[in-house]
C-alpha positions in Angstrom: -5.7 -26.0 16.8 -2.9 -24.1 15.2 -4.0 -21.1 14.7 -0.9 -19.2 13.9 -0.3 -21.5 11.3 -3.5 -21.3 9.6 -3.5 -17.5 10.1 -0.7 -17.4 7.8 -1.6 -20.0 5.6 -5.3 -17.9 4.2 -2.9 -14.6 4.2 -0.5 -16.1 1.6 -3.4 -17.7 0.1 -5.0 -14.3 0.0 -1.9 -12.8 -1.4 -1.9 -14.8 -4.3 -5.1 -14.3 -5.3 -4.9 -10.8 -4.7 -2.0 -10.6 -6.7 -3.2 -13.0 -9.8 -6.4 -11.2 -10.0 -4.5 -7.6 -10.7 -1.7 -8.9 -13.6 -4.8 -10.7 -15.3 -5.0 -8.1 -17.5 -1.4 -8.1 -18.4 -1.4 -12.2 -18.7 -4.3 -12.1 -21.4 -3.0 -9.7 -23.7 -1.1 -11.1 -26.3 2.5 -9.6 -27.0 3.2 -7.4 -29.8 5.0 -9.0 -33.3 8.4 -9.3 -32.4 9.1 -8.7 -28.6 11.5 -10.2 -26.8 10.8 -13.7 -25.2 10.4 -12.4 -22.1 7.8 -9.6 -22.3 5.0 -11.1 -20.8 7.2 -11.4 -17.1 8.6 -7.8 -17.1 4.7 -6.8 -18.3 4.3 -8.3 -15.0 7.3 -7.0 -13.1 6.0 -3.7 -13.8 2.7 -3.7 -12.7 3.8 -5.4 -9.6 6.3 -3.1 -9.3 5.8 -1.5 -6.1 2.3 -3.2 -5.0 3.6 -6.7 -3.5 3.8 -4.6 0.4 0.5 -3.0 -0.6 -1.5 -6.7 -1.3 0.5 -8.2 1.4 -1.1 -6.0 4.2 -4.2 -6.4 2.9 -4.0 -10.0 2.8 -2.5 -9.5 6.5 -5.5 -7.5 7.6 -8.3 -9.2 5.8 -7.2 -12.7 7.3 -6.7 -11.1 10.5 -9.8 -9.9 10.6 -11.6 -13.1 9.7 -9.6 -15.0 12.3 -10.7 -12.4 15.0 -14.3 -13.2 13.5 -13.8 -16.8 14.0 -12.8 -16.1 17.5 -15.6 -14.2 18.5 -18.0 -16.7 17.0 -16.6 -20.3 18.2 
């Protein structure tokens, strides 16, 4: 079974979902009258900014964990 592979398949998995679950907010609201065309992305950008390592360990850890839990249990 490859383990390794699957490992890091739930941790990018995780990632995402991580990730998509904190800009919600900023995808839902609507832009003001008259911004630019891309204010939505650097909305997103910016709340990002400076998070993506954060989420990533955590998506690291928490997958890590569940594959040591796996372990133990099979």
């Amino acid at each position: 079974m490859p383990r390794a592979t699957i490992f890091l398949l739930i941790a990018f998995v995780l990632f995402i979902a991580i990730s998509m679950l904190y800009v919600l907010p900023t995808l839902l609201e609507p832009p003001p009258p008259g911004a630019i065309a891309d204010y939505t992305r650097e909305r997103v950008i910016a709340r990002m900014e400076g998070k993506v390592m954060i989420f990533a360990t955590i998506a690291v850890v928490v997958s890590g964990a569940f594959a040591a839990w796996r372990n133990r249990t099979s």
